[in-house]
SEVEX-254502 format. One record per atom (N, C-alpha, C): residue number from 1; residue in three letters; chain; atom name; z, x, y. Coordinates in Angstrom, 2 decimals. Last residue first. Layout:
i=NUM	aa=ALA	ch=A	at=CA	up=Z	east=X	north=Y
...
END
This chain:
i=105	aa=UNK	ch=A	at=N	up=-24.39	east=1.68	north=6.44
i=105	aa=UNK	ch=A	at=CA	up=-25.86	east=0.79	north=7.44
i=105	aa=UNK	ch=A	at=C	up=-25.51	east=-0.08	north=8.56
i=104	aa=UNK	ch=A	at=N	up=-21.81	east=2.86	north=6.41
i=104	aa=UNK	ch=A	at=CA	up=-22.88	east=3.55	north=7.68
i=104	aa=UNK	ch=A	at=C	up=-24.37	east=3.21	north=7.68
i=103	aa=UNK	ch=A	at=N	up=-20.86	east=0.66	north=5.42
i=103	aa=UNK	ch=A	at=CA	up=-19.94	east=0.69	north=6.91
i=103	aa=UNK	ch=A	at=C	up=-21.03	east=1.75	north=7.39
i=102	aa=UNK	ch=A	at=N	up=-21.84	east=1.78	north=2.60
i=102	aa=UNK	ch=A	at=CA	up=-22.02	east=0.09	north=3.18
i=102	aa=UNK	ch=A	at=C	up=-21.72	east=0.18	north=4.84
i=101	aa=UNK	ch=A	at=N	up=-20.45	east=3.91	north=2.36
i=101	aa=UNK	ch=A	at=CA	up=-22.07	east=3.76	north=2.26
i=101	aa=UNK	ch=A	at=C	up=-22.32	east=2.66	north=3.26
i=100	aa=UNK	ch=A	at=N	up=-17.68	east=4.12	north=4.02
i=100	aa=UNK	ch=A	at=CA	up=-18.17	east=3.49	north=3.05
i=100	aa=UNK	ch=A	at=C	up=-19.50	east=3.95	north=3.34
i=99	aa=UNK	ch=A	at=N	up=-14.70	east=5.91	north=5.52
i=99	aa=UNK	ch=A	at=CA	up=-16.04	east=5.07	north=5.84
i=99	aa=UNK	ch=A	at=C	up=-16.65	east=4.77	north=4.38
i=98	aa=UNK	ch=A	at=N	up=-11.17	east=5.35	north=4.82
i=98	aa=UNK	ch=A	at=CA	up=-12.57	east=6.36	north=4.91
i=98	aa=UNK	ch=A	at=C	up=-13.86	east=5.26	north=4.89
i=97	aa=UNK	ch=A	at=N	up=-8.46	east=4.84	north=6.71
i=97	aa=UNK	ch=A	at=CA	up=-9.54	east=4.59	north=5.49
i=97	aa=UNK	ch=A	at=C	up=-10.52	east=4.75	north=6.05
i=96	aa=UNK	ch=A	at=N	up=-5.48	east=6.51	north=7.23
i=96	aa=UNK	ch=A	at=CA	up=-6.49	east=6.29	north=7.91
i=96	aa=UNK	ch=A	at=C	up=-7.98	east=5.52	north=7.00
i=95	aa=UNK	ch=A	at=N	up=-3.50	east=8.01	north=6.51
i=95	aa=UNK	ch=A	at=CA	up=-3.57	east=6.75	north=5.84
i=95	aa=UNK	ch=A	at=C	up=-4.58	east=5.57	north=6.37
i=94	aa=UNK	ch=A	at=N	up=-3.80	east=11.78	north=5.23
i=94	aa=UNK	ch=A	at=CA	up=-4.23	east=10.57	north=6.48
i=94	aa=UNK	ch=A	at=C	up=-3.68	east=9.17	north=5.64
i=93	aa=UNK	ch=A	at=N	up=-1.08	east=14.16	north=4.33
i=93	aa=UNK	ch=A	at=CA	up=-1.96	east=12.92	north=4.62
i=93	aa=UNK	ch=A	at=C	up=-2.69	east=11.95	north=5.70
i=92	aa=UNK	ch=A	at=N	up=-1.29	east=17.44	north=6.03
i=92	aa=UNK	ch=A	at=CA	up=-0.52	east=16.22	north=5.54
i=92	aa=UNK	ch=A	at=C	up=-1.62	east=14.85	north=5.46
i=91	aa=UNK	ch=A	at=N	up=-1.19	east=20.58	north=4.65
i=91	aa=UNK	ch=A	at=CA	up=-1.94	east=19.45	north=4.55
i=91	aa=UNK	ch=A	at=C	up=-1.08	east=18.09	north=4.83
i=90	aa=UNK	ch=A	at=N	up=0.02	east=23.37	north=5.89
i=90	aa=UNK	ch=A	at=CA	up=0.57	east=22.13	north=4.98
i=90	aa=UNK	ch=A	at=C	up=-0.68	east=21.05	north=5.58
i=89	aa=UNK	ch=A	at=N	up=1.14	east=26.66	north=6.90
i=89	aa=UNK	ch=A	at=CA	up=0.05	east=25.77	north=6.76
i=89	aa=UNK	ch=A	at=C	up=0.25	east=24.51	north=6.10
i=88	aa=UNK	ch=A	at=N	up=3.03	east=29.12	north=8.24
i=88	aa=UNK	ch=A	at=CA	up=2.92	east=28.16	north=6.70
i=88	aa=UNK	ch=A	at=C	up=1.80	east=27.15	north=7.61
i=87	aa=UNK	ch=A	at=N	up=2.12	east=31.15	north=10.37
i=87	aa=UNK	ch=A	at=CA	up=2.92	east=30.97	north=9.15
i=87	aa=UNK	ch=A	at=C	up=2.70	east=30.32	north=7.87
i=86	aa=UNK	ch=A	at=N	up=-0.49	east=32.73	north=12.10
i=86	aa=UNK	ch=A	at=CA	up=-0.20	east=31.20	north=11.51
i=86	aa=UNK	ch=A	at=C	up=1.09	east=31.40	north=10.43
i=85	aa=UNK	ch=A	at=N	up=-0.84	east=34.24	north=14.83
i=85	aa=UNK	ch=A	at=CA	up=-0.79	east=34.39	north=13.28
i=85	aa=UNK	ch=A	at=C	up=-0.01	east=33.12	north=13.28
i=84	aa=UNK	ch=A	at=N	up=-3.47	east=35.17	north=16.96
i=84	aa=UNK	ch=A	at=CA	up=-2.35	east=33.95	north=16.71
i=84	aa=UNK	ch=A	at=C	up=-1.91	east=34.39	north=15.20
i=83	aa=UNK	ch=A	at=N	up=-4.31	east=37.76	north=18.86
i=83	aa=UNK	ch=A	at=CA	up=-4.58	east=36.70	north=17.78
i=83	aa=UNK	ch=A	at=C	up=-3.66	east=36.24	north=17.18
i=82	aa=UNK	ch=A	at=N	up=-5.27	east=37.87	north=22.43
i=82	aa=UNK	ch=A	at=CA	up=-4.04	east=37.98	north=21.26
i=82	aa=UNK	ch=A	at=C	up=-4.79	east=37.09	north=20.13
i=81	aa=UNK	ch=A	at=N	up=-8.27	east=39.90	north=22.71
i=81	aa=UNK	ch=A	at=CA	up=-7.58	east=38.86	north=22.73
i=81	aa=UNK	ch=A	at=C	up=-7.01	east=38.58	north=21.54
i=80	aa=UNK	ch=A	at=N	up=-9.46	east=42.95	north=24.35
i=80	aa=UNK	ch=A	at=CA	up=-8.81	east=42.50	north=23.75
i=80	aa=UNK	ch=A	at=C	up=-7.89	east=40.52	north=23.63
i=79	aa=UNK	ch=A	at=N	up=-12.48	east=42.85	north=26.02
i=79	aa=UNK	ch=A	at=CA	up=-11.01	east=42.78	north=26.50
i=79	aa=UNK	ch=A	at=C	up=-10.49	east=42.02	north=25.12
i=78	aa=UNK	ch=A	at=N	up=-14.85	east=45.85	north=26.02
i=78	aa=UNK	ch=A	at=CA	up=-14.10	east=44.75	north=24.71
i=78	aa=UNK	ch=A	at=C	up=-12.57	east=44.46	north=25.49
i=77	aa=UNK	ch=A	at=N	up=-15.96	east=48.36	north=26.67
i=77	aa=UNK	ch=A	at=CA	up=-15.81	east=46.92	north=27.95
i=77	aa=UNK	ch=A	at=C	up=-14.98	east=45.71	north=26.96
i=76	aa=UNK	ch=A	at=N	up=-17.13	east=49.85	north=24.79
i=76	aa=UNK	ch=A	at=CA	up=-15.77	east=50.28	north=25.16
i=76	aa=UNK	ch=A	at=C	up=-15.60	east=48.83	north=26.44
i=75	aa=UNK	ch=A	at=N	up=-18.83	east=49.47	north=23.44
i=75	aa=UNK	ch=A	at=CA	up=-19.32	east=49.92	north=24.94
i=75	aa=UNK	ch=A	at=C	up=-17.93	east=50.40	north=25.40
i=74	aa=UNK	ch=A	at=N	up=-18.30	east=48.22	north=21.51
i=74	aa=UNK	ch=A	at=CA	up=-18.34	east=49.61	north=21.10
i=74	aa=UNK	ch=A	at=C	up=-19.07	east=50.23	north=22.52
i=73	aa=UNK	ch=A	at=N	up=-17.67	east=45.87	north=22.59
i=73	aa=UNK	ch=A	at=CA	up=-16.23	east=46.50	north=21.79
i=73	aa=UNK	ch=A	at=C	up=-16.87	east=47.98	north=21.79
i=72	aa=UNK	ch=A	at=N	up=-19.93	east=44.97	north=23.03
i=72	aa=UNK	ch=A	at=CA	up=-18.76	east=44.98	north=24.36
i=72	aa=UNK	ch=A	at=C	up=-18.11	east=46.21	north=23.78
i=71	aa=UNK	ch=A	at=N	up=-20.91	east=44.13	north=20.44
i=71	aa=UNK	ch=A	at=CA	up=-21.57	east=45.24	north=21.56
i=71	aa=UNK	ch=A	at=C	up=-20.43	east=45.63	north=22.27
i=70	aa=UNK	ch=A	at=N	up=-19.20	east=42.10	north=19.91
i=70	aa=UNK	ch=A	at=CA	up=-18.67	east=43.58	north=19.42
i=70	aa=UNK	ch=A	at=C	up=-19.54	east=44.45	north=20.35
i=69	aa=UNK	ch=A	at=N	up=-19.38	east=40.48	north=21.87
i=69	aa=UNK	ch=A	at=CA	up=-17.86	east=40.85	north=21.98
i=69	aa=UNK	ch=A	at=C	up=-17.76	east=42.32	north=21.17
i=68	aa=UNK	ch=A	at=N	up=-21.88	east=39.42	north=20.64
i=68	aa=UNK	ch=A	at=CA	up=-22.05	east=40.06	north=21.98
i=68	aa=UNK	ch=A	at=C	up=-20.15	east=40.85	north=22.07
i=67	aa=UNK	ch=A	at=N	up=-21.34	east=38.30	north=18.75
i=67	aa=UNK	ch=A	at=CA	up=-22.43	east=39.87	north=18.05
i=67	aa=UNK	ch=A	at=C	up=-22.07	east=40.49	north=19.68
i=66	aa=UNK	ch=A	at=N	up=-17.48	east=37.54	north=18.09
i=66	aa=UNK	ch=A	at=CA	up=-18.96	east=37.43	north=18.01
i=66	aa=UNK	ch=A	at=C	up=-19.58	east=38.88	north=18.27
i=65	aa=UNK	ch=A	at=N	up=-14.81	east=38.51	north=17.94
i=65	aa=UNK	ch=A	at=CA	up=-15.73	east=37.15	north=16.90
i=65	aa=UNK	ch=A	at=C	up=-17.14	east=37.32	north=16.95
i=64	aa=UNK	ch=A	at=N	up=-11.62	east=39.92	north=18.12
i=64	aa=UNK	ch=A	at=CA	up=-13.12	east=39.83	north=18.60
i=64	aa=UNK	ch=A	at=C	up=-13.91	east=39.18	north=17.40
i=63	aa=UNK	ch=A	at=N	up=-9.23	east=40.77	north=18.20
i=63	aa=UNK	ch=A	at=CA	up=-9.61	east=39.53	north=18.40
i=63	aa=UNK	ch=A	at=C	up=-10.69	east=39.25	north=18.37
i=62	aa=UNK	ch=A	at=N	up=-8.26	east=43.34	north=16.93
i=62	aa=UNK	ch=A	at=CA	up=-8.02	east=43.00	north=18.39
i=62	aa=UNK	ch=A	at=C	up=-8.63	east=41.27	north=18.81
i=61	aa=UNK	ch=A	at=N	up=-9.06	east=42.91	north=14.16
i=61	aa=UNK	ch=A	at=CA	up=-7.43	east=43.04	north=14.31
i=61	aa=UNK	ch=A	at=C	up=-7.62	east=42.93	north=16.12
i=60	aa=UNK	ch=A	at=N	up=-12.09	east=43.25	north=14.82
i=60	aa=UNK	ch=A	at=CA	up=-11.28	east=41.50	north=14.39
i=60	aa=UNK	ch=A	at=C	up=-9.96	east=42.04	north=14.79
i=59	aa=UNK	ch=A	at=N	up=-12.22	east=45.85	north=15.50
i=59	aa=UNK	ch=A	at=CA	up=-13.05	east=44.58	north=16.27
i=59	aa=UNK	ch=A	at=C	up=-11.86	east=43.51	north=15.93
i=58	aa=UNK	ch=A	at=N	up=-10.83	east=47.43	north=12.96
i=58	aa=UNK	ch=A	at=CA	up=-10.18	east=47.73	north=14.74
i=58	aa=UNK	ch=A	at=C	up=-10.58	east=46.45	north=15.62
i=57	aa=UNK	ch=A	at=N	up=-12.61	east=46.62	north=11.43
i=57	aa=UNK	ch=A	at=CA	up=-11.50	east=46.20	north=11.46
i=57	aa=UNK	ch=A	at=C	up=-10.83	east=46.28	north=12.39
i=56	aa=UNK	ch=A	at=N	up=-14.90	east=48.05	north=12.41
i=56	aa=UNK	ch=A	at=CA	up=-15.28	east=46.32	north=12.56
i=56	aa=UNK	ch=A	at=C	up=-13.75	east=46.12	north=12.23
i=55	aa=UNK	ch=A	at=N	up=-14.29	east=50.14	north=11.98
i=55	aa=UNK	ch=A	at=CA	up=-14.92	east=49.91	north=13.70
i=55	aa=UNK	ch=A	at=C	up=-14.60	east=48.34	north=13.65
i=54	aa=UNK	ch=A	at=N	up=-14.12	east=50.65	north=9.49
i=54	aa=UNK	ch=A	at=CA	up=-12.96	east=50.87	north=10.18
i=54	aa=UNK	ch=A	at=C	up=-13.48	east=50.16	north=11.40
i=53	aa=UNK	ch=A	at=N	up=-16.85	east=49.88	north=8.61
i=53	aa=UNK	ch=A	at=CA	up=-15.77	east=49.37	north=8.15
i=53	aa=UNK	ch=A	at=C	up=-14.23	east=49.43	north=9.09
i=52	aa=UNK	ch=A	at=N	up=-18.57	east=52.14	north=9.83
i=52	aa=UNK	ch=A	at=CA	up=-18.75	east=50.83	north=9.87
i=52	aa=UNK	ch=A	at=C	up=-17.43	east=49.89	north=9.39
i=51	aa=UNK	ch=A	at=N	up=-17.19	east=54.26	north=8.20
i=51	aa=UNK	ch=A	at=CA	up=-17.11	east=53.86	north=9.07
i=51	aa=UNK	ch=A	at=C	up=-17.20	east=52.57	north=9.77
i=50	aa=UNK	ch=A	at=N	up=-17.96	east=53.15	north=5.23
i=50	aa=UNK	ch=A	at=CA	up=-16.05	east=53.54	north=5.61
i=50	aa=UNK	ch=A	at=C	up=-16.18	east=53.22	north=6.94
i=49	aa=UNK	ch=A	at=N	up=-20.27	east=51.53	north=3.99
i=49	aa=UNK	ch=A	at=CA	up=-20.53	east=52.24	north=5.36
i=49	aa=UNK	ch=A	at=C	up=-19.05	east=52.15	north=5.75
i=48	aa=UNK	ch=A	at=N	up=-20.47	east=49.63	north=1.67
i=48	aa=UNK	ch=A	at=CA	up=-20.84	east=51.33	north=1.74
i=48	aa=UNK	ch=A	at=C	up=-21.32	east=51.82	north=2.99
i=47	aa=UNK	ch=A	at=N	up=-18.91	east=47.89	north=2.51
i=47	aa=UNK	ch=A	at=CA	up=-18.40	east=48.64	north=1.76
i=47	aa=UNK	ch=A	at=C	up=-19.19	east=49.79	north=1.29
i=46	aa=UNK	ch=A	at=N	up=-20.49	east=46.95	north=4.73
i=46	aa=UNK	ch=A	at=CA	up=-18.97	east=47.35	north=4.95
i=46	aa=UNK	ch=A	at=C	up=-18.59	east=48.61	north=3.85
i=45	aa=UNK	ch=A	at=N	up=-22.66	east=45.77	north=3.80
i=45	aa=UNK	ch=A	at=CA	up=-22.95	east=46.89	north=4.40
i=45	aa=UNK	ch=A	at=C	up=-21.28	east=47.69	north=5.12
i=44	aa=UNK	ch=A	at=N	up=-21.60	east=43.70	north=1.98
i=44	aa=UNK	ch=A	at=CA	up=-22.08	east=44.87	north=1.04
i=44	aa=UNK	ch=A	at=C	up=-22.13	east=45.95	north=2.03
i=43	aa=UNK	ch=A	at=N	up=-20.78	east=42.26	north=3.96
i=43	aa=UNK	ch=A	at=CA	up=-19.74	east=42.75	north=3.64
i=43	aa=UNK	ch=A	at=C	up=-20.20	east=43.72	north=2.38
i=42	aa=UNK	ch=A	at=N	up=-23.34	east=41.31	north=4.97
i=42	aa=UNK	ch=A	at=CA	up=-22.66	east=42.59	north=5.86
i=42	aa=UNK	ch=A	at=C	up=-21.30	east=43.02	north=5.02
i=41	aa=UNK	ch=A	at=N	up=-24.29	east=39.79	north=2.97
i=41	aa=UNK	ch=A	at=CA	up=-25.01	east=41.01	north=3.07
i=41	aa=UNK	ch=A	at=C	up=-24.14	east=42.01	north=3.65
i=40	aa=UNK	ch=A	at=N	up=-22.22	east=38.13	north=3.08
i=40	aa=UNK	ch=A	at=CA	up=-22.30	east=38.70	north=2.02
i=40	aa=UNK	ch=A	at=C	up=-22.62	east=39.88	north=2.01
i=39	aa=UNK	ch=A	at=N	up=-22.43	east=37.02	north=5.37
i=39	aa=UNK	ch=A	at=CA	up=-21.56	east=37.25	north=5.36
i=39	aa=UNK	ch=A	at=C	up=-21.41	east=38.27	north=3.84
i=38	aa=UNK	ch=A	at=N	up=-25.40	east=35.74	north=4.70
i=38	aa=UNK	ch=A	at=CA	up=-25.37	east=36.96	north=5.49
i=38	aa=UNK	ch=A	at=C	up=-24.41	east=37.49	north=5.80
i=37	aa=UNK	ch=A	at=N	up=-24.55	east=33.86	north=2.79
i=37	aa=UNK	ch=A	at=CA	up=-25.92	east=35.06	north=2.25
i=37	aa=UNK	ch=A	at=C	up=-25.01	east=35.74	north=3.33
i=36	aa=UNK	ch=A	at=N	up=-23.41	east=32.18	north=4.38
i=36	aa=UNK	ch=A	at=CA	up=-22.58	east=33.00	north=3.59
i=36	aa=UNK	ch=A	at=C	up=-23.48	east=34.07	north=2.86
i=35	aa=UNK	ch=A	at=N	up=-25.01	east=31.41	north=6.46
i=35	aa=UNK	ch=A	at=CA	up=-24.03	east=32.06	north=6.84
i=35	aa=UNK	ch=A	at=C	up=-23.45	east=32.73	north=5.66
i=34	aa=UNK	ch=A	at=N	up=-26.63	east=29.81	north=4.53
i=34	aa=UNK	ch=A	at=CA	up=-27.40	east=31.17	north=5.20
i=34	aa=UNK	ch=A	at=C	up=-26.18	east=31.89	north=6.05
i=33	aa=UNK	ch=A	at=N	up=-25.17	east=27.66	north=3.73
i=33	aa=UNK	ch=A	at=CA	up=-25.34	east=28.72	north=2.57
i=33	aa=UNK	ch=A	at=C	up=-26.20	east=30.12	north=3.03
i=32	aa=UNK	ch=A	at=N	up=-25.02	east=26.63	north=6.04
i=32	aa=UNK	ch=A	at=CA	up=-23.79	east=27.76	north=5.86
i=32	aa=UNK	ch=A	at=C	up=-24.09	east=28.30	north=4.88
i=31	aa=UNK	ch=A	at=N	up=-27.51	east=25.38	north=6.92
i=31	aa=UNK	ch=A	at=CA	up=-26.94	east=26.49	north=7.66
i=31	aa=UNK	ch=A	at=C	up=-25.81	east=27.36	north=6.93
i=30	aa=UNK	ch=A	at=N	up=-27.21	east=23.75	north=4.63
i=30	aa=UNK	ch=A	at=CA	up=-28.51	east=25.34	north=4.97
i=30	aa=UNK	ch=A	at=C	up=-28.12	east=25.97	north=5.33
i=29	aa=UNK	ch=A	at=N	up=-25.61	east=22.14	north=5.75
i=29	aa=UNK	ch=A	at=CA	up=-25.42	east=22.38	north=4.21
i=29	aa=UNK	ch=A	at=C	up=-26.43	east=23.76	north=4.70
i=28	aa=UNK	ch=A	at=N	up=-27.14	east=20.78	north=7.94
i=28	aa=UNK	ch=A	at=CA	up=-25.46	east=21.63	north=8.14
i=28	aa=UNK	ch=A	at=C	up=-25.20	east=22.43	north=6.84
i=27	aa=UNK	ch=A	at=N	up=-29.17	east=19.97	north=6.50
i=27	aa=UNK	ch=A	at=CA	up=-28.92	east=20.56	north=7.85
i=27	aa=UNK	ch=A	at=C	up=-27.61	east=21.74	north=7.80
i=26	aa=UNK	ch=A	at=N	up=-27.64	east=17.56	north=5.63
i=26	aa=UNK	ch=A	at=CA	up=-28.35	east=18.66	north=5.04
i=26	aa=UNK	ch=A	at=C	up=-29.01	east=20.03	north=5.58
i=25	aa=UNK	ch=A	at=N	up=-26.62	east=15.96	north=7.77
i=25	aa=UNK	ch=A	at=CA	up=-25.42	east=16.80	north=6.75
i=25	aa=UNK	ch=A	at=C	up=-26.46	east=17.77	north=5.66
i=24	aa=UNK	ch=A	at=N	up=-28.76	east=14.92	north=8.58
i=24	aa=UNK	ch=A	at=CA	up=-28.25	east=16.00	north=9.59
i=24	aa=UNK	ch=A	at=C	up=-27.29	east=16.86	north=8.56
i=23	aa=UNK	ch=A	at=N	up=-30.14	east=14.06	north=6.27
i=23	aa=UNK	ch=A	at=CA	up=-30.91	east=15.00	north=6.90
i=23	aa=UNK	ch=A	at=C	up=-30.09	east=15.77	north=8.09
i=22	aa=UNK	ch=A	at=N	up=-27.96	east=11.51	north=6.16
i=22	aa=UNK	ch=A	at=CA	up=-28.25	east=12.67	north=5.25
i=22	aa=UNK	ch=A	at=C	up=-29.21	east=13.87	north=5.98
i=21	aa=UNK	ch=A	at=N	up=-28.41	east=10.69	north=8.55
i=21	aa=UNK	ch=A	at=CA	up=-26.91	east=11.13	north=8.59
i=21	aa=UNK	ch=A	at=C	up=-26.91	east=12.36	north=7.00
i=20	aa=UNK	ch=A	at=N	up=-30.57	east=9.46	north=8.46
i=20	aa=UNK	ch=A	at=CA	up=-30.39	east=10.51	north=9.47
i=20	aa=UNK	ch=A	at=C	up=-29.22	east=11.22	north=9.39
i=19	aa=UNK	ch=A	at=N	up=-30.23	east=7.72	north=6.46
i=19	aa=UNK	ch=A	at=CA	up=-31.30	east=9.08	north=5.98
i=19	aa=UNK	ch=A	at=C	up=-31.16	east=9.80	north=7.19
i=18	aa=UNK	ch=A	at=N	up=-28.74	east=5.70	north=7.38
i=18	aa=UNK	ch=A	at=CA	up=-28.53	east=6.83	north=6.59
i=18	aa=UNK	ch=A	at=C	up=-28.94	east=7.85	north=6.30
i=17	aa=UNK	ch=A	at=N	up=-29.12	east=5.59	north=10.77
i=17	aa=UNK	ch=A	at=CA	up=-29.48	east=5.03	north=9.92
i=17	aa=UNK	ch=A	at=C	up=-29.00	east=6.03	north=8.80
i=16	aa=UNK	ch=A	at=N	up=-27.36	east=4.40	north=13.75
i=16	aa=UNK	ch=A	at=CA	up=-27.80	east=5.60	north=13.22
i=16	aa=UNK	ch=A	at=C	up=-27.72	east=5.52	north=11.68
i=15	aa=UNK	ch=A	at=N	up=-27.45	east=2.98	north=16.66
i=15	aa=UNK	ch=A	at=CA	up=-27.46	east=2.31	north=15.50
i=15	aa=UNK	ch=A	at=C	up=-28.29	east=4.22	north=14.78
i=14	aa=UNK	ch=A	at=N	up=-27.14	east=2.75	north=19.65
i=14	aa=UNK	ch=A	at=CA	up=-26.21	east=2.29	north=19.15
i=14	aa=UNK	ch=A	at=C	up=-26.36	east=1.92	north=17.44
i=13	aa=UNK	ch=A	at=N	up=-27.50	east=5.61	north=22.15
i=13	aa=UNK	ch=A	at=CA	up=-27.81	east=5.50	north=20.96
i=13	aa=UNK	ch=A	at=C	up=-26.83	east=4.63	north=20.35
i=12	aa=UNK	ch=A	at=N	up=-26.95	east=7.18	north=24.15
i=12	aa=UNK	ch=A	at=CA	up=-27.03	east=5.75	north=24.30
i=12	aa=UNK	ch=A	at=C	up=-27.54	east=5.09	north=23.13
i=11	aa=UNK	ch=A	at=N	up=-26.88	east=9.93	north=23.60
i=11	aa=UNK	ch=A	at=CA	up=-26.08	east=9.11	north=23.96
i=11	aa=UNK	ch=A	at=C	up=-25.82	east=8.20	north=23.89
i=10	aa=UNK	ch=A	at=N	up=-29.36	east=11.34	north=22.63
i=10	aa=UNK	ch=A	at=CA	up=-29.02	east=10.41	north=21.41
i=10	aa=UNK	ch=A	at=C	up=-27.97	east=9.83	north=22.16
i=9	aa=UNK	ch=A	at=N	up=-29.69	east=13.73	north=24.68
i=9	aa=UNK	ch=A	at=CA	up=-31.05	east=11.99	north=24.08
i=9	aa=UNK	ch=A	at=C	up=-30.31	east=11.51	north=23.47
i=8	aa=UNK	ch=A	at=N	up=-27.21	east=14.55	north=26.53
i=8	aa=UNK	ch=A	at=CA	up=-28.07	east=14.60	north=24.75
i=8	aa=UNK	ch=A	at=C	up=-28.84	east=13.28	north=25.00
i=7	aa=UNK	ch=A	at=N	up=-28.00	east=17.09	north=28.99
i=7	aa=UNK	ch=A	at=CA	up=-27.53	east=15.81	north=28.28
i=7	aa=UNK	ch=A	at=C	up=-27.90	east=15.70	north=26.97
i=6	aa=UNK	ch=A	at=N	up=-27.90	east=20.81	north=27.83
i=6	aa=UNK	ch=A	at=CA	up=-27.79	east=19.72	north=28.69
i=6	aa=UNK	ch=A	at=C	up=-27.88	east=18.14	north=28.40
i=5	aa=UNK	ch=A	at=N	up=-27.10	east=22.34	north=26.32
i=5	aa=UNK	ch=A	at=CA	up=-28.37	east=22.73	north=26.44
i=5	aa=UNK	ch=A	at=C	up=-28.89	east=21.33	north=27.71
i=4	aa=UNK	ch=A	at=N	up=-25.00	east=22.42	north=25.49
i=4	aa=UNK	ch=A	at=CA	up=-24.94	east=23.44	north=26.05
i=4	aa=UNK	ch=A	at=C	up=-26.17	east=23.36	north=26.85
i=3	aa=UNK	ch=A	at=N	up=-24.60	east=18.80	north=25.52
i=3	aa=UNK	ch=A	at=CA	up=-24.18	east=20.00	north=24.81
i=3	aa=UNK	ch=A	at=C	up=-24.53	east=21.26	north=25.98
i=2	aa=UNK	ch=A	at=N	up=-22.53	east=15.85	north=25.36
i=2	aa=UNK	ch=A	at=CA	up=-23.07	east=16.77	north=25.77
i=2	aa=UNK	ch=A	at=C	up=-23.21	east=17.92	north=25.56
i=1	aa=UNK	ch=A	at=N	up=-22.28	east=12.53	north=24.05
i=1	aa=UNK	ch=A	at=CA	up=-21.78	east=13.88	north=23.98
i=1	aa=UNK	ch=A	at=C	up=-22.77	east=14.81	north=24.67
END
């Protein structure tokens, strides 16, 4: 796989041990309990800033996601993108079988 940052070292890689698969999924676990602190923080700075609040709803209702799209947005340079609305949603089953402890030594 390749990323942004250019080839990956781990390509040719044919054996990935458990404690790497725990330390990456712990990893990933940090990261979002620090996304949701800071989804927290800004939605305390929403609700006591009306303005701030309206600016950032005008941002998302036109499409906008990230820190650079809102700069854009309040430069006035923000190209609007359609946002999809989803109807109904439904989980459907896999019958696919799930990996084991045992299947990731």
């Amino acid at each position: 796989m390749r990323s942004a940052r250019g080839p990956d070292p781990n390509a040719n890689r044919t054996h990935i041990t458990v404690a790497e698969v725990f330390y990456k999924l712990r990893q990933i676990e940090t990261c979002r309990a620090d996304m949701e602190r800071a989804w927290l923080e800004f939605a305390d700075w929403l609700d006591g800033a009306p303005e701030l609040a309206e600016v950032w709803t005008a941002f998302t209702k036109a499409g906008g996601l990230t820190a650079t799209e809102f700069m854009h947005f309040l430069d006035g340079k923000f190209r609007p993108h359609p946002v999809r609305q989803h109807g109904h949603l439904r989980l459907l089953p896999s019958n696919e079988p799930r990996l084991s402890r045992r299947q990731l030594r």
